[in-house]
C-alpha positions in Angstrom: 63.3 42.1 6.4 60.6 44.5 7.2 57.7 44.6 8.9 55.5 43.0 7.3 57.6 40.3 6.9 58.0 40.0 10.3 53.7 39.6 10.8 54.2 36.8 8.3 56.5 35.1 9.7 56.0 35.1 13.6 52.2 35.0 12.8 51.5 33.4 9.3 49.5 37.2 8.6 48.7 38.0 5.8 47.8 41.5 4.3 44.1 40.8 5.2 45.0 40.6 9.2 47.1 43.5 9.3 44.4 45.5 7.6 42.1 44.4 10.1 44.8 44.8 13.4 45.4 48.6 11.7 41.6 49.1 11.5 41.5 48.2 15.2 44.5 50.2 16.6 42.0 53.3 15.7 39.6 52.0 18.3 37.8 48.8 19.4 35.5 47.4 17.2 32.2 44.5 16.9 32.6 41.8 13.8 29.7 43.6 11.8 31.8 46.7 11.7 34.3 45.3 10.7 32.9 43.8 8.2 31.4 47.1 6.7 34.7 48.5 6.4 36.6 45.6 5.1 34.0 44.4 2.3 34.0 41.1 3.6 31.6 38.4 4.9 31.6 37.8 8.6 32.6 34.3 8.5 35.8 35.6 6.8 36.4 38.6 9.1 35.5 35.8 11.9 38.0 33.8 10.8 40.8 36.6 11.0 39.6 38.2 14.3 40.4 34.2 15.7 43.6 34.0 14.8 44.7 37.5 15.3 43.2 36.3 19.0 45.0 33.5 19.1 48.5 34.7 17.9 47.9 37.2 21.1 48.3 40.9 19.1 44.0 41.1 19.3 42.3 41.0 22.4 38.4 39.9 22.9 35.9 41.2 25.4 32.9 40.3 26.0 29.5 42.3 26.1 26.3 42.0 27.7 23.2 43.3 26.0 21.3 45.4 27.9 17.2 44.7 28.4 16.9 42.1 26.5 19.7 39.7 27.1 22.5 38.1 25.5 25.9 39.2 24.6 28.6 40.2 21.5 32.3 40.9 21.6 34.2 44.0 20.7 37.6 43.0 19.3 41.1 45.8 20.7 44.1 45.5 19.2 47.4 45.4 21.2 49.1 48.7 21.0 52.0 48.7 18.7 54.7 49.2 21.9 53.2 46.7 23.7 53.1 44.2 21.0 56.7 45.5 19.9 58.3 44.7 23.7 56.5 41.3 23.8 58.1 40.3 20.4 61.4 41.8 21.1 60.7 39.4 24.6 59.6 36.2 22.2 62.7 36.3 20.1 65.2 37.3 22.5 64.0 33.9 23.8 63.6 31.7 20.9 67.5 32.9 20.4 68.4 31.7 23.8 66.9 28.8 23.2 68.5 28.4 19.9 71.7 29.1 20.8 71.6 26.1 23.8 69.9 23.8 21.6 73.3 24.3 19.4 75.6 23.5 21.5 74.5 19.8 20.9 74.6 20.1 16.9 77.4 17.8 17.1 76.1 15.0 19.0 73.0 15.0 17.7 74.7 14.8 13.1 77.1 12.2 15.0 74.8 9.9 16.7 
C-alpha cells in the first residue's frame, strides 16, 4: 500500500484533496486562491477544504477584515510530521482496539 492509498482509505481522499492539502503545505491560503490555482469553482474547492477540515489534516482560521468589517478564512495544512505521528497514534489505536474486540470472535459466531 502506499501513500496515497493510505489518504483514501483513512480519509475517503481523493486525488483532488491531496492536490489541494500539497498546495497548502507551501503556505496558507484563502478559497479564491485556491481556486485560481486548481481551475475549479469555489463551491467545489469549498467542498474539499470541509472535509479536509473535518478529517483533521487542514486547519481553518479565521480573519477579520480591516476598515470595513467582516471576515474570511485562510485554510493551513497540517505539516506532514505532525499529521504522520497523529496517524501512526490513530492506528496504533484502532489495532488495540481490534485486537481486544477479537478476543470475543468466538462468543460473538457462537451465540
Amino acid at each position: 500500500m502506499d501513500c496515497e492509498n493510505v489518504f483514501k482509505c483513512l480519509f475517503n481522499a481523493g486525488k483532488r484533496e491531496i492536490e489541494i492539502y500539497k498546495i497548502l503545505l507551501k503556505g496558507s491560503k484563502r478559497v479564491d486562491e485556491i481556486c485560481k490555482i486548481v481551475g475549479k469553482d469555489r463551491s467545489t474547492v469549498q467542498r474539499i477544504l470541509n472535509k479536509l477540515v473535518k478529517c483533521k489534516i487542514v486547519r481553518r482560521e479565521k480573519r477579520i477584515i480591516k476598515n470595513g468589517g467582516g471576515y474570511y478564512f485562510i485554510y493551513k495544512a497540517v505539516p506532514p510530521d505532525k499529521l504522520k505521528k497523529w496517524l501512526e497514534e490513530c492506528i496504533e489505536g484502532w489495532q488495540k482496539e481490534m485486537k481486544e474486540a477479537l478476543k470475543n470472535l468466538e462468543e460473538f459466531i457462537i451465540s
